[in-house]
C-alpha positions as CSV (number, residue, x, y, z in Angstrom):
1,X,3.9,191.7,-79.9
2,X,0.2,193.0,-80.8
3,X,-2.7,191.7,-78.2
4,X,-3.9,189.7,-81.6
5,X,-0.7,187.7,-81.3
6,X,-1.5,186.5,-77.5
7,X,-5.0,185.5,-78.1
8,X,-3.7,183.2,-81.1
9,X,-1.0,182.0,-78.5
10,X,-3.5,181.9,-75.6
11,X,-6.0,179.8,-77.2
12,X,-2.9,177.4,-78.8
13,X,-1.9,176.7,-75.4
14,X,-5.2,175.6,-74.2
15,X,-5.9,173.6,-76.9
16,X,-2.6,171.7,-76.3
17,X,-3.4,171.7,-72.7
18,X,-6.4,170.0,-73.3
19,X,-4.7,167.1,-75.2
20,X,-2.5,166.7,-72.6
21,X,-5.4,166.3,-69.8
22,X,-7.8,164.1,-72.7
23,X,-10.4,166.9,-72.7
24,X,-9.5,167.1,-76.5
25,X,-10.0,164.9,-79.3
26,X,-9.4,167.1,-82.5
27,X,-5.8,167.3,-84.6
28,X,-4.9,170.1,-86.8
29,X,-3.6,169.1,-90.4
30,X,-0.9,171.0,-91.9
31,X,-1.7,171.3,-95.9
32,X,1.0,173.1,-97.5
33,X,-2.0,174.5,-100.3
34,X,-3.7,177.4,-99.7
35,X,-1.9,178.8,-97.4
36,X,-1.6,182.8,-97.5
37,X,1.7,184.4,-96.2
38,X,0.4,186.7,-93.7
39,X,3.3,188.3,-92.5
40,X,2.9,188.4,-87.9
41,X,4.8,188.1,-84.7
42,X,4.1,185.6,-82.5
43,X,6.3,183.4,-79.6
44,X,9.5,182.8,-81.3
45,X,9.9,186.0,-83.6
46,X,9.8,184.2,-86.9
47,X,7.4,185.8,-89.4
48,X,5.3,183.8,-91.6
49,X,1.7,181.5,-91.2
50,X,3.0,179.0,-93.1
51,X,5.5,178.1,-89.8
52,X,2.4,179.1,-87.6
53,X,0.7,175.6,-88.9
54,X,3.4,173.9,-89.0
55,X,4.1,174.5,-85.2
56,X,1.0,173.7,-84.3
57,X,0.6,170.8,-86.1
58,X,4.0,169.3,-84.8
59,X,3.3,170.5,-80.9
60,X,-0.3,168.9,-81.6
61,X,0.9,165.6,-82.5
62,X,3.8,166.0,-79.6
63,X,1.1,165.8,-77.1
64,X,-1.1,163.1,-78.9
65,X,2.1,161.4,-78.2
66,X,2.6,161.8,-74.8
67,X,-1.1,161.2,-73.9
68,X,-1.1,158.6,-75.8
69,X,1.3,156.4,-74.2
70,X,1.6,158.1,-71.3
71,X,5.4,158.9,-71.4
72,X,5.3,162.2,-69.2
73,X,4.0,162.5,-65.8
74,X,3.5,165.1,-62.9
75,X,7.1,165.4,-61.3
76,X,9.1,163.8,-64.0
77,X,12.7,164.9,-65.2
78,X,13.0,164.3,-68.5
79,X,16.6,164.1,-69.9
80,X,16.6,165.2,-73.6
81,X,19.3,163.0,-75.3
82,X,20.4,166.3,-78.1
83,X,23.0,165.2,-80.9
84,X,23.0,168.6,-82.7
85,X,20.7,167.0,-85.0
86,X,17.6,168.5,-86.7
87,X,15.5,165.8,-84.7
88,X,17.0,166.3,-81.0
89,X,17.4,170.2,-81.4
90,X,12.9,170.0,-82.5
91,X,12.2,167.5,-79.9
92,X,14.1,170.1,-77.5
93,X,12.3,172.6,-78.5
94,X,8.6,171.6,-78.3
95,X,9.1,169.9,-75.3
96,X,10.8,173.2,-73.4
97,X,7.4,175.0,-74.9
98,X,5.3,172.1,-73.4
99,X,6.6,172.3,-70.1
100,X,5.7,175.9,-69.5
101,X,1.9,175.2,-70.5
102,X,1.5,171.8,-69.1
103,X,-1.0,171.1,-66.8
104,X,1.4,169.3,-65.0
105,X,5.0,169.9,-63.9
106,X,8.3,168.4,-65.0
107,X,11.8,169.4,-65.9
108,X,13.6,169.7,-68.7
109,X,17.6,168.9,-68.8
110,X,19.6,168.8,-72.2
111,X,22.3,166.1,-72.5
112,X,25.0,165.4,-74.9
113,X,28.1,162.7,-75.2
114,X,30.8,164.1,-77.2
115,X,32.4,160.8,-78.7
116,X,35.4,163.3,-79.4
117,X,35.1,162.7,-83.3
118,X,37.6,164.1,-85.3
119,X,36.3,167.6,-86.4
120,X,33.7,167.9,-84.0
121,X,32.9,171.2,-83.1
122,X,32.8,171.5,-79.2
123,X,31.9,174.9,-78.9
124,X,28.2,174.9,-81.0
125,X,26.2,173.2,-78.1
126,X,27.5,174.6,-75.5
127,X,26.9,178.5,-77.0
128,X,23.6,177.2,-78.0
129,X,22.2,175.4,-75.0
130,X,23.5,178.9,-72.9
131,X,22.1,181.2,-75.2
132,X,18.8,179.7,-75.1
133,X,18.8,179.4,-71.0
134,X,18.7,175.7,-71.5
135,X,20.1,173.4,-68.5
136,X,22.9,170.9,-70.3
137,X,25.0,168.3,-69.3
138,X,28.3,167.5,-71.7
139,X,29.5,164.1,-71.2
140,X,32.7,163.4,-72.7
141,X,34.2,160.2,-73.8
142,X,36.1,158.5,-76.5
143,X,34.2,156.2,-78.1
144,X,35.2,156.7,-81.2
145,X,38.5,155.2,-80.8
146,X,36.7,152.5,-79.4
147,X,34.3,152.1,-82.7
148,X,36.9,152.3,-84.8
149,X,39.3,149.4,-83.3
150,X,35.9,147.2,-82.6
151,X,34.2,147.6,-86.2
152,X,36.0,145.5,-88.9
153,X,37.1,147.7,-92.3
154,X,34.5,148.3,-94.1
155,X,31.4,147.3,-91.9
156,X,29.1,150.0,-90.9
157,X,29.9,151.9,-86.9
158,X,26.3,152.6,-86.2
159,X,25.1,149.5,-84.2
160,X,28.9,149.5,-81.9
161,X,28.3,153.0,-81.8
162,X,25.1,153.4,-80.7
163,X,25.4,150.7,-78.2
164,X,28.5,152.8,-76.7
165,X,26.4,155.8,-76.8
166,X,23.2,154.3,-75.1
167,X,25.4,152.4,-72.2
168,X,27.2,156.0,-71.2
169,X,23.4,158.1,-71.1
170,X,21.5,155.3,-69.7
171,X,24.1,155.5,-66.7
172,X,24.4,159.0,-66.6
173,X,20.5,159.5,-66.3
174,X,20.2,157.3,-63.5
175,X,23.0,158.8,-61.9
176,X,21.6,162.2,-62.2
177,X,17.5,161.0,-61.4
178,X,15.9,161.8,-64.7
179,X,12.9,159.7,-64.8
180,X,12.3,159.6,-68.5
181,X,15.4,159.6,-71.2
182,X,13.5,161.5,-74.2
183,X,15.1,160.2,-77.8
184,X,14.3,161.8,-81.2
185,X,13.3,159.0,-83.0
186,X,10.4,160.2,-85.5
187,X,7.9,158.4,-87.2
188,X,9.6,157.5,-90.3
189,X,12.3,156.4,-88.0
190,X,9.9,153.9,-86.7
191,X,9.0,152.7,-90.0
192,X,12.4,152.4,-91.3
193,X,13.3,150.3,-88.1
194,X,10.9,147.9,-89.2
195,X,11.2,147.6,-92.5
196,X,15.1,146.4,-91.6
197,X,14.0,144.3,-89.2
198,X,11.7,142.7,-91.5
199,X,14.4,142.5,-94.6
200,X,17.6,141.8,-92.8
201,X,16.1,140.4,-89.6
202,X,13.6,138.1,-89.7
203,X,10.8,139.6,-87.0
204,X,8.2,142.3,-87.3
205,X,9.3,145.2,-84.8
206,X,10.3,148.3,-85.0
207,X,10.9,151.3,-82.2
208,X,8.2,152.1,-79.6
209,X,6.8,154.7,-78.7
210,X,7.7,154.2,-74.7
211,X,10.0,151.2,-74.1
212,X,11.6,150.1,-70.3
213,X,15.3,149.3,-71.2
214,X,16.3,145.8,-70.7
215,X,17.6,146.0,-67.5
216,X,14.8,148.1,-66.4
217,X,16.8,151.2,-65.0
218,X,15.4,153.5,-67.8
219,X,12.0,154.8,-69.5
220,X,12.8,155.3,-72.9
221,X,10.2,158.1,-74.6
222,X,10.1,159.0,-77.9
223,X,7.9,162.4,-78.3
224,X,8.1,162.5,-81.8
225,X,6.5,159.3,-82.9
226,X,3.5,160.6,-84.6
227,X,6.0,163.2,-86.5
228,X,6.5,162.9,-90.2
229,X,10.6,163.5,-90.7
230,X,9.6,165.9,-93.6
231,X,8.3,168.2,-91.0
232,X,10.9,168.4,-88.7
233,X,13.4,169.1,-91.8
234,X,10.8,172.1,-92.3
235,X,11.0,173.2,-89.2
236,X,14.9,173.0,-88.3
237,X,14.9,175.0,-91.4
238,X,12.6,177.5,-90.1
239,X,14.1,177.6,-86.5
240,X,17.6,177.7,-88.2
241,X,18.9,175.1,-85.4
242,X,22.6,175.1,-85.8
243,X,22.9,171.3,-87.2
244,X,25.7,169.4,-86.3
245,X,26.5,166.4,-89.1
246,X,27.2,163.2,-88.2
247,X,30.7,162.6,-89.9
248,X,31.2,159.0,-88.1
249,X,28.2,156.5,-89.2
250,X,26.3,159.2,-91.2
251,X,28.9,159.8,-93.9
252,X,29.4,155.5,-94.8
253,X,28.4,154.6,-98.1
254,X,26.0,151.6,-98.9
255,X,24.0,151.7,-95.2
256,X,21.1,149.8,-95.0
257,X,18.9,152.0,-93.2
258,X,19.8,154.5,-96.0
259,X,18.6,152.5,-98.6
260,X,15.4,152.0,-96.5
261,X,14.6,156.0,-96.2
262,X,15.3,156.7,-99.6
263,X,12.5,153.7,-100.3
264,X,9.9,155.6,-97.9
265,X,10.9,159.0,-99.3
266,X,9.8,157.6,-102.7
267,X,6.8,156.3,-101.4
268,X,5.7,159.1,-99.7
269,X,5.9,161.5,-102.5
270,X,4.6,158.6,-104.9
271,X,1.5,158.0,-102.1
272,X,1.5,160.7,-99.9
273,X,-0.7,158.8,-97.5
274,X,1.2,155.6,-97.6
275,X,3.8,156.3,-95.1
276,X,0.4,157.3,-92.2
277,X,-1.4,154.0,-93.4
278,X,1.4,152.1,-92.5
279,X,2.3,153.7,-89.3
280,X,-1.2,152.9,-88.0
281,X,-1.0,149.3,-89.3
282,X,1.6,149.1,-86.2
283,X,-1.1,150.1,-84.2
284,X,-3.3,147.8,-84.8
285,X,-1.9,144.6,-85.1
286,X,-3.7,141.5,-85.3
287,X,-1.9,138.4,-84.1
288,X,-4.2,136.0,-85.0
289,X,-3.4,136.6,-88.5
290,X,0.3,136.1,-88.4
291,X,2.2,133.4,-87.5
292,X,4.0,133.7,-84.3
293,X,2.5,130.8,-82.5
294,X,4.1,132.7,-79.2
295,X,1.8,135.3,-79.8
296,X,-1.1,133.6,-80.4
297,X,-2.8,130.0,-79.2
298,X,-2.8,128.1,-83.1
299,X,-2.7,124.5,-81.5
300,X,-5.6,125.0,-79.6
301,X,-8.3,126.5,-82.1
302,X,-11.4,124.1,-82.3
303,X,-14.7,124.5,-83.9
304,X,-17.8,126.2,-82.5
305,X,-20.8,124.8,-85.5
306,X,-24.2,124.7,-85.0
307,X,-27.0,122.3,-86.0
308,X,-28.0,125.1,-88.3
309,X,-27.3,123.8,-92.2
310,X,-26.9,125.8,-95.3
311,X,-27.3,124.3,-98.5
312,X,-24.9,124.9,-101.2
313,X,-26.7,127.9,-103.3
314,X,-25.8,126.6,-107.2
315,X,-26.8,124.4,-110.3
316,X,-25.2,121.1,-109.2
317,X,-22.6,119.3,-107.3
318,X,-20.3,116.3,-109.0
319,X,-19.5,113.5,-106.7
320,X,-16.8,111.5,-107.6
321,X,-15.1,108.3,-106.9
322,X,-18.6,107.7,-104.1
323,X,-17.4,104.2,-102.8
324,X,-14.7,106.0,-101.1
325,X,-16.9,109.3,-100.1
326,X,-19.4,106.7,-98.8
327,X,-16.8,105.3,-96.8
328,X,-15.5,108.6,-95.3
329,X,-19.3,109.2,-94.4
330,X,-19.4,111.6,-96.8
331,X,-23.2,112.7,-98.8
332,X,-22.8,111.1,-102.4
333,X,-25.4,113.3,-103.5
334,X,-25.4,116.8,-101.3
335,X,-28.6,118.8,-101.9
336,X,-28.5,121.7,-103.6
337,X,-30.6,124.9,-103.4
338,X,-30.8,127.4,-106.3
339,X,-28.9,130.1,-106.3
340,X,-30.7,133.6,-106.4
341,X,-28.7,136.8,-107.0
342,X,-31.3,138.7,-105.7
343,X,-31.4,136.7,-102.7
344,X,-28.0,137.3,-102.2
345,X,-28.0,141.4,-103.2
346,X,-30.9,141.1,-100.3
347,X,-28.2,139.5,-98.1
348,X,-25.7,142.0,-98.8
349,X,-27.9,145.2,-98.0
350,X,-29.0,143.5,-94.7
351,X,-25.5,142.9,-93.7
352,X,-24.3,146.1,-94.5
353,X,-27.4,148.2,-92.5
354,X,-26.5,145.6,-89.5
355,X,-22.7,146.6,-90.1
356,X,-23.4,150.4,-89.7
357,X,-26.0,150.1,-86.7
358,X,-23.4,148.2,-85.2
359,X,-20.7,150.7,-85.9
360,X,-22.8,153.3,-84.9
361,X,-23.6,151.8,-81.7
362,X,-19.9,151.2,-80.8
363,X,-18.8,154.5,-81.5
364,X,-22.0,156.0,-79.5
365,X,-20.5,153.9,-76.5
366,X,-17.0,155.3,-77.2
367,X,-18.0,158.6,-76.9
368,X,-19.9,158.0,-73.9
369,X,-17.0,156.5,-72.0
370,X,-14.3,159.4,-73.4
371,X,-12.9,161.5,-76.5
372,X,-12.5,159.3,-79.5
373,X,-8.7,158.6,-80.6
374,X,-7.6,160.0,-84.1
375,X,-4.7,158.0,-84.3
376,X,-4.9,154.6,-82.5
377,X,-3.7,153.2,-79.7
378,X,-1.4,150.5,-79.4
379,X,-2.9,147.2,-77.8
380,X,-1.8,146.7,-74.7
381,X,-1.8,142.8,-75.0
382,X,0.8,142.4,-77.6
């Protein structure tokens, strides 16, 4: 490895560092255009700059994540839940590299529940997890003889399964003392939680970032929350992780959450920003235009006017039916003031130049008080 190669890796790890500790604001973007194919060596022995962005960019947005929502912290044992899928072997990965350039220290423990599918193969984790010098637990358990007695023909075995599959890890991390149980949910997981939730299931949610499990035993992280699934597909690829299918849930015909990926997939290439811009609307959610009246205080709304008046701006006003308006207490004739675009144009500059003072003077303050967020954060109130 040429001295070149460790000042690249050298200043890559400070950067990160930095994210983790909030002494750095900035995010590398990965643009597939433009990129030369430089041929050099760096950490992991594969040749080629257009996997040197795309490393960086993922192991950036990792620890945006974890700073973010604070989900590791000094002296944690974070167990990795690893399926053999492209999502668990990257999260693996980035995290094991994060760990040896933190600025703080936690460990790193690989687990896995063999459900003892038919035509599993045992052996691939196991070689793998050695090979790499990787700490691993295999649990094994039948459960899916279990899903397939519980799950009537022809309904879908993900949500029994799942729920067999989180009971048995929950348990076993308690029972080992992992801290945090890291999942490889990814940001177009996220999305396509919601978006079922909001078809089949009546309520905006979707999958958080950091989540305490109901019975509060368990810190739920998900690293990979600000990572686009097309990425990680990339970079499995790259890494040539040795990818174990799913042939239980993942090979059923007709799933709903399939049908939902297939709809973001088309909207991502159709608006390649679409997918981001909903992603941040989950971070900035406003309840008071919804309509979950447990979420926000509708019955109790009142008005705050002042004696100030403003005249309708126009040519006239017709007042109809005016025994009943006079009644009511109602004008029978309102004044009415003309109506003067320029006025108005006048109006509109003035509110505009008070907009951007005041924008500028808010993100002055920001700056002040710390490093400004690229991708924001979630409000703690909701």
């Amino acid at each position: 490895m040429t001295s070149h190669t460790h000042e690249i890796d050298s200043q890559e790890q400070q950067e990160l560092s930095d994210v983790l500790t909030g002494l750095d604001s900035s995010i590398e973007t990965y643009d597939e255009e433009n990129l030369d194919d430089e041929r050099h060596e760096f950490d992991d022995g594969i040749k080629s700059s257009r996997f040197k962005k795309l490393q960086k960019k993922l192991r950036k947005e990792v620890s945006w994540a974890i700073r973010d929502f604070k989900m590791i912290e000094d002296g944690d044992v974070v167990m990795v839940c690893i399926s053999g899928g492209k999502d668990s072997f990257t999260l693996l990965d980035i995290l094991l590299f994060l760990k040896r350039i933190a600025p703080i220290h936690f460990d790193v423990v690989a687990v896995n529940l063999d459900q003892k599918q038919p035509g599993f193969p045992e052996d691939v984790l196991p070689k793998y997890l050695s090979e790499q010098g990787i700490p691993y637990y295999i649990l094994e358990k039948d459960t899916y003889s279990i899903v397939k007695q519980v799950v009537p023909e022809g309904k879908t075995y993900c949500s029994a399964c799942s729920r067999l599959r989180r009971g048995s890890l929950y348990g076993f991390a308690k029972q080992i003392g992992a801290t945090k149980v890291a999942l490889g949910h990814h940001r177009d997981d996220i999305l396509a939680t919601f978006f079922l939730n909001l078809f089949h299931g009546g309520s905006l949610k979707a999958m958080p970032p950091k989540l305490l499990s109901d019975d509060k035993q368990n810190v739920l992280i998900r690293p990979l929350a600000y990572v686009a699934e097309k990425d990680i597909i990339k970079y499995a690829n790259y890494k040539k992780f040795p990818i174990i299918p799913c042939n239980l849930c993942g090979s059923q015909e007709n799933l709903q959450r399939a049908m939902i990926n297939e709809m973001l997939r088309e909207w991502d290439h159709a608006h390649p920003k679409r997918l981001a811009s909903m992603f941040k609307a989950l971070q900035n959610v406003a309840p008071s235009q919804l309509a979950d009246r447990n979420l926000f205080d509708f019955e109790n709304l009142s008005l705050e006017r002042t004696d100030d008046e403003r005249l309708f701006e126009g040519d006239n006003i017709q007042a109809g039916v005016t025994e009943e308006l006079d009644k009511m207490g109602l004008p029978i004739n309102p004044l009415v003031q003309t109506f003067s675009p320029k006025h108005h144009d006048n109006l509109s500059q003035q509110e505009e130049q008070t907009q951007q003072v005041t924008s500028a003077q808010s993100h002055t303050e920001q700056d002040e008080k710390s490093s400004a967020f690229k991708i924001p954060v979630i409000n703690p109130l909701i």
